[in-house]
C-alpha positions as CSV (number, residue, x, y, z in Angstrom):
1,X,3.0,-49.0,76.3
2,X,5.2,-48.2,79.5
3,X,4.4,-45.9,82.5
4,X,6.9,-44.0,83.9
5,X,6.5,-42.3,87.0
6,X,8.7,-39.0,88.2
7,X,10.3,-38.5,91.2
8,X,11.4,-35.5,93.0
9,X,13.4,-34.9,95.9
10,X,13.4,-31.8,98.0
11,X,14.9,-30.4,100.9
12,X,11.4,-28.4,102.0
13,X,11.8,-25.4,104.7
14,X,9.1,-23.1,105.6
15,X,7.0,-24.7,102.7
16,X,3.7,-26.9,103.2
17,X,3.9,-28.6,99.9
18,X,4.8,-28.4,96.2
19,X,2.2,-29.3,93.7
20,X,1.0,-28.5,90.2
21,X,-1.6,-25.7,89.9
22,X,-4.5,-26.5,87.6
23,X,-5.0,-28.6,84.1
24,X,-3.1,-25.6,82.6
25,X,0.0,-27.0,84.6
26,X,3.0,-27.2,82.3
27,X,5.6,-30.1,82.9
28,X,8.9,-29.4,81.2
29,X,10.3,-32.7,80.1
30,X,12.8,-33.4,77.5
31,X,11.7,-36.7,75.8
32,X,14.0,-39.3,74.1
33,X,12.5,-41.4,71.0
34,X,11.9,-45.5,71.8
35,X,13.0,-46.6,68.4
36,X,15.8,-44.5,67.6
37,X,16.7,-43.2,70.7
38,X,16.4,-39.1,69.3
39,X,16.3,-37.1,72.5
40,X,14.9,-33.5,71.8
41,X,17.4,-30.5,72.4
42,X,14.4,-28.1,73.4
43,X,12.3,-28.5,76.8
44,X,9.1,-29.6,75.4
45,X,5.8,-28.9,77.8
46,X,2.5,-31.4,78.7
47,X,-0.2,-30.3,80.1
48,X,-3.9,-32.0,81.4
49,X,-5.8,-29.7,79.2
50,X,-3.6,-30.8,76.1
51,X,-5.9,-33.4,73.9
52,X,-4.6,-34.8,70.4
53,X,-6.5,-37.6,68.7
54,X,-4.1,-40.9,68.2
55,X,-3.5,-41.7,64.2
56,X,-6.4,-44.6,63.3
57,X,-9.1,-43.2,65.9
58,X,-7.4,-45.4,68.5
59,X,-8.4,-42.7,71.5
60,X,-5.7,-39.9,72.5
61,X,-3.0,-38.7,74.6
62,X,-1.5,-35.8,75.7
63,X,1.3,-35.2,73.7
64,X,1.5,-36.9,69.8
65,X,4.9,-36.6,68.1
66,X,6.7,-37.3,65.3
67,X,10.3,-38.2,65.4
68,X,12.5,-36.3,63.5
69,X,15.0,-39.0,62.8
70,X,13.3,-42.0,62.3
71,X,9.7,-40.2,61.6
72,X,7.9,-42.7,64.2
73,X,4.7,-41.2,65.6
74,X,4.7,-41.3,69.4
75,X,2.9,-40.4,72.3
76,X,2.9,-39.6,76.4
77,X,0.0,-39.0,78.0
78,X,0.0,-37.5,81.7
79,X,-1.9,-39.8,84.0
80,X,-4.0,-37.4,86.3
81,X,-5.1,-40.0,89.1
82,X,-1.4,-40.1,90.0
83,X,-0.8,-36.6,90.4
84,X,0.4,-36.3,94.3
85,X,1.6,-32.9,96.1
86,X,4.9,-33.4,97.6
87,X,4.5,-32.6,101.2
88,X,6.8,-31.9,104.1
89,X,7.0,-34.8,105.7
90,X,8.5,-35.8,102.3
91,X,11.4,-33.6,102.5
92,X,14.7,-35.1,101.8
93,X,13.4,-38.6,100.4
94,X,11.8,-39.4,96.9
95,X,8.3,-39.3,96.0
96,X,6.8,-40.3,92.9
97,X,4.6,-37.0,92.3
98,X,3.4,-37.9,88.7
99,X,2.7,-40.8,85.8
100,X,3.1,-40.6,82.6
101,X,1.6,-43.8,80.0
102,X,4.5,-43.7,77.3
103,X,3.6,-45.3,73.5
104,X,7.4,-44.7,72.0
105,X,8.0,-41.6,73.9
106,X,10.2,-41.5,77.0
107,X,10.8,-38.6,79.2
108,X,14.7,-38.2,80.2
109,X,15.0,-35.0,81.8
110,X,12.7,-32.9,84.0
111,X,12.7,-28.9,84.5
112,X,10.4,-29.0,87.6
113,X,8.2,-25.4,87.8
114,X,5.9,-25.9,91.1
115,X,4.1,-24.2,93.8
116,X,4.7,-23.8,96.8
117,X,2.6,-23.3,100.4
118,X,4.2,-21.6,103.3
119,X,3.8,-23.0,106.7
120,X,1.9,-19.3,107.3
121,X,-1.0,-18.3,105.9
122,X,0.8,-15.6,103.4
123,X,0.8,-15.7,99.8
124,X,1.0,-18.4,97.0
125,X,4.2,-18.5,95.5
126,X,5.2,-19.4,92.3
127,X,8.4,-20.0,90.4
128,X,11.2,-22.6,88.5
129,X,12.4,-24.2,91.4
130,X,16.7,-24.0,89.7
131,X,18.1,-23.0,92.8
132,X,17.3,-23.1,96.5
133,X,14.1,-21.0,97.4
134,X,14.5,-18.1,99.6
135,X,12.5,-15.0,100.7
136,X,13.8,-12.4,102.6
137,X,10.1,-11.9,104.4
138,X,10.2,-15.7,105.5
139,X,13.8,-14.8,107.3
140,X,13.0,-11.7,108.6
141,X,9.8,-13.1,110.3
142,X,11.9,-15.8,111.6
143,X,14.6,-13.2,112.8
144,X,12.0,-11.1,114.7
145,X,10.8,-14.3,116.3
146,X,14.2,-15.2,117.6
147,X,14.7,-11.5,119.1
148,X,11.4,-12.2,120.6
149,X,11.9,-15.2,122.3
């Protein structure tokens, strides 16, 4: 058993913080197998709310698997204690903003889908995070402050 813990790194304008929203939180992780070293082609998801018993009543985890190449069962299990937001004084450096408790499973890849708080007091946004955020009514504001000032 292994934790791994993912780290993000964002360039943050106009935004508070990113964090996960609720137990219902999906993190898109593509997993590679310990024994064989099988990584899976497909996004797979994990999320808090997610409970599978471990073969031999040995407690459970979030995620149980079986390998497709080597048929090994393994397991990840999302570690909510070290669930952080990452906040703006974070911006440009990395933060580890999640643990996972790996048993033969090993996440490889991360699709990151997040929140994110505005500086104002507008609207909850959410969305993949692919390519730079923008909004046009964040730059607008912004321009009408300039032509203000």
């Amino acid at each position: 058993m292994q934790k791994i813990g993912l780290q993000l790194k964002a360039t943050l304008e106009n935004i508070t913080k990113l964090l996960p929203v609720g137990k219902d939180f999906r993190w898109y992780l593509k997993l590679k197998c310990g024994n064989c070293g099988e990584v899976s082609q497909k996004w797979q998801y994990l999320r808090l709310m997610d409970t599978v018993p471990l073969k031999g009543g040995r407690g459970s985890a979030t995620m149980v698997q079986k390998c497709k190449l080597c048929s090994r069962e393994n397991s990840i299990d999302i570690l909510s204690h070290t669930i952080k937001p990452y906040n703006a004084e974070d911006s440009e450096k990395f933060k580890t903003i999640v643990e996972f408790e790996c048993r033969g499973l090993e996440p490889v890849d991360f699709q990151p889908q997040v929140m994110a708080d505005r500086e104002e007091s507008e609207p909850r946004l959410y969305g993949i995070l692919q390519e730079p955020w923008n909004d046009s009514r964040v730059k607008s504001r912004n321009e009408k402050l300039k032509q203000e000032s």
